[in-house]
N, C-alpha and C positions, 0 to 999 in steps of 0.2 A: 504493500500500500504506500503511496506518495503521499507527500504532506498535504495537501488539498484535499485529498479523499478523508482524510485523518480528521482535519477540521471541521469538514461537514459532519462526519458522524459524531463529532463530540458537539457540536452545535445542536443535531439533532437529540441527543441527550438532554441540554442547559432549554431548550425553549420554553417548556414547562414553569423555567424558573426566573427569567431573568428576558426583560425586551433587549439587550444586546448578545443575545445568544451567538453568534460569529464573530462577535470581538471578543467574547469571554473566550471561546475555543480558539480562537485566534494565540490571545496571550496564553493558552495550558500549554498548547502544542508548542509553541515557538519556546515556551519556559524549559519543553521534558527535551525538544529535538536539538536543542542548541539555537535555534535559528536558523535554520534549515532553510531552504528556497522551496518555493510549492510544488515544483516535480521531484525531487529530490525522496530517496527514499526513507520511512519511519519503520525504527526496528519493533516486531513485537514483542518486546519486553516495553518498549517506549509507549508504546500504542497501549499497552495494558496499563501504564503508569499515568495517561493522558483517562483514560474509562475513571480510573479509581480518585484520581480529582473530580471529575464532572460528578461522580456520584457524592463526592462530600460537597461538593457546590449545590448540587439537588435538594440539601437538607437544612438551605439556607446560609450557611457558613461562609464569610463573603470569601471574595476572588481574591482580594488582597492578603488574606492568612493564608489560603491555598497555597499561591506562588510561592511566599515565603517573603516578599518586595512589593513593594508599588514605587512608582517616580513622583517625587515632587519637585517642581523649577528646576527641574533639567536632572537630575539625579537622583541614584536610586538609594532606597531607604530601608531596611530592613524590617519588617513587622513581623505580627503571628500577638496568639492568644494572647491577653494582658497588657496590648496597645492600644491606642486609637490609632485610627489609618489615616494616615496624613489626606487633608482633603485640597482641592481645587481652590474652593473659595481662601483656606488661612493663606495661598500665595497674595491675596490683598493684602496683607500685614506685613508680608517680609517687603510687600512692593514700597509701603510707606516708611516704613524704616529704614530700609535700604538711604533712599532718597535723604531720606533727613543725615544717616551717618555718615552718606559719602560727603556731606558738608560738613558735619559736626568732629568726625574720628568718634574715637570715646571708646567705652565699654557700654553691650545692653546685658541687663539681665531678661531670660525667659526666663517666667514664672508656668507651671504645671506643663514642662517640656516636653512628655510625651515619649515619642521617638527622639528628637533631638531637632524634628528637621527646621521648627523656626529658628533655633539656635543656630544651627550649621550653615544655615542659610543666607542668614543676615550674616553671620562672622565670614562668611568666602565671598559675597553678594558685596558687600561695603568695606572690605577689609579690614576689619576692626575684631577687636574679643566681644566674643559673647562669652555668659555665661550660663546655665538651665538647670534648671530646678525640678528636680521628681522627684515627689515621694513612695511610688511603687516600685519595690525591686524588682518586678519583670520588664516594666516598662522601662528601666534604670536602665537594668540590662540592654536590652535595643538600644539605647541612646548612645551608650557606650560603645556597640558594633559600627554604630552610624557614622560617630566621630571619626572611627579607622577607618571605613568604609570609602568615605568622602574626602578625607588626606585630613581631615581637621584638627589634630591633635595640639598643631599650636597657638589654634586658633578659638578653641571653643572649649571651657571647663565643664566637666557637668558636677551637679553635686545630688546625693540621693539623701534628701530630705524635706522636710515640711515648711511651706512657702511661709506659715504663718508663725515657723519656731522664732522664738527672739533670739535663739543662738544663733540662727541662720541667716536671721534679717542683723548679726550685730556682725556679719564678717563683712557689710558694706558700707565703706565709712557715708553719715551724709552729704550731703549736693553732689555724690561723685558719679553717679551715672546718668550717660547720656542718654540713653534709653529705656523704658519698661515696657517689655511685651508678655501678653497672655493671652492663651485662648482656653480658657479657664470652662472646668465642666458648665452650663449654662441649660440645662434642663430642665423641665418643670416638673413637678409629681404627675399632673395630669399628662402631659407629649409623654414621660418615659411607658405611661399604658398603650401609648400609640405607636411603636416604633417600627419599623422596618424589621422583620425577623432576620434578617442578615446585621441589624445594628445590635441585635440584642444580643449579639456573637462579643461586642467588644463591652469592655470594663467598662463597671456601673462608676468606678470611682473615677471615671476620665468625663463621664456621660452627666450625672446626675447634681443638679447646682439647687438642690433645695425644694422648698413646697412652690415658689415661685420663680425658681431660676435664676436667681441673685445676690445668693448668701456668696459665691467666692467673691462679685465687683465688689458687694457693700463692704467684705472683709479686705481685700487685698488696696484696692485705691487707696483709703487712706491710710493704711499699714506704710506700703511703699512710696507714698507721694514722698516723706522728707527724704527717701534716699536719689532722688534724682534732681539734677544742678538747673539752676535757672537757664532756661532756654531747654532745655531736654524733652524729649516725647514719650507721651507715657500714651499706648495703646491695646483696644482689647478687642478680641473676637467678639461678637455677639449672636444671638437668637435674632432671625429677620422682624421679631415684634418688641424686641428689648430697645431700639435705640433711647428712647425717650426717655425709660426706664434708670437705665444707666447711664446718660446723660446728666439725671438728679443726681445722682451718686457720686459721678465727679465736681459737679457745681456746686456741693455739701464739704470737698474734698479744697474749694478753691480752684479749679478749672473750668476755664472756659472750652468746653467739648464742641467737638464736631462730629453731626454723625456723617460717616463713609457707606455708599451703598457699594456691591461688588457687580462684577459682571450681568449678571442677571435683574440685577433694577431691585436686589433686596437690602435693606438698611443691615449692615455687617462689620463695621468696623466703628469702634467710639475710640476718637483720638482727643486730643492736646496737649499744649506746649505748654510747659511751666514758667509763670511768668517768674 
């Protein structure tokens, strides 16, 4: 069997489960063949390794823990059980900070890093240190591999702990950071009964931000506002119905916010500059 034929029947597998059923077999196949070209031959041992992903894709499981990677802003990132999966839209975030660092230099800290990738991103994107903060050991883990992964070792620290320890908030002296990013869990009690069964595959502790989805802004803003310097950008991910929301939260905090919508025409990014 040839790589084409390979795709189709793992496509016709995934339809069931997923509207991009030939992009999902697209990336299994290219993931088990190497990247094969589509006349080119697939062994059957591959071909059976290409079936037995499609079926734990069948059972909702997303694609991005299957692989074992997904790409974000150009690079690959390691994932699997006990991450979030880097998403499309947090490249708005690294887009804005970027921007600000390549003027500014500095250091950012990421707050609830994740995999690492706003970290690594902005620290290779603007040339500057970041720093990133996790308090999940598996998730640590990833951020960890991410760092080697993407050359970033001198470029980006991680630390595996709690954003809101004062041991952790007292290793940064204040006004010294140019940047504060987060894409902080921001979920409500009522959306996590409504999830995507492929979302309910990733950590409640990356997912879930309270009975209204705003317990980490309310805590982390004004936690973090003293550690960054006049002029510096403090920025967070949001929920496309949160801007307004946390918007009060930084204006409580003494910022003047902005909300950012993303590609899609949704409110997603709450920024400001510290006067």
């Amino acid at each position: 069997m040839v790589i084409r034929q390979a795709v189709r029947l793992i496509s016709d597998m995934l339809e069931s489960v997923t509207d991009d059923a030939y992009f999902e077999a697209r990336q299994i196949v290219s993931e088990i063949s190497g990247g094969k070209m589509p006349f080119e031959e697939i062994t059957d041992a591959q071909l059976i390794e290409c079936e037995d992903k499609a079926k734990r894709r069948k059972t909702g499981e997303p694609l991005q823990y299957i692989l074992g990677n997904w790409e974000f802003y150009g690079r690959k990132y390691f994932v699997g059980e006990g991450v979030l999966i880097p998403r499309p839209e947090t490249e708005l975030l690294c887009d804005i900070a970027k921007a600000h660092l390549k003027n500014t230099g500095g250091t950012a800290v990421d707050l609830c890093s994740g995999s690492g990738c706003i970290a690594v991103t902005v620290a290779l994107e603007a040339n500057v240190k970041a720093v990133g903060i996790e308090i999940s050991d598996k998730a640590y883990g990833y951020f960890l591999k991410n760092i080697e992964q993407n050359k970033a070792e001198r470029s980006v620290t991680a630390i595996n702990g709690d954003i809101f320890d004062k041991n952790i908030l007292g290793r940064f002296e204040d006004d010294s950071l140019y940047a504060v990013l987060s894409n902080p869990p921001y979920i409500s009690s009522a959306d996590m009964k409504a999830l995507q069964k492929e979302v309910t595959f990733e950590p409640e502790l990356a997912l879930f931000g309270g009975e209204d989805g705003l317990d980490f802004y309310r805590r982390l803003i004004p936690m973090w506002a003293g550690k960054l310097r006049s002029g510096g950008l403090f920025a967070v991910e949001i929920g496309e119905e949160q801007g307004q929301a946390v918007s009060r939260i930084f204006e409580g905090a003494g910022f003047n916010p902005e909300i950012i919508r993303d590609y899609s025409g949704h409110d997603r990014i709450v920024s400001s500059i510290k006067r």
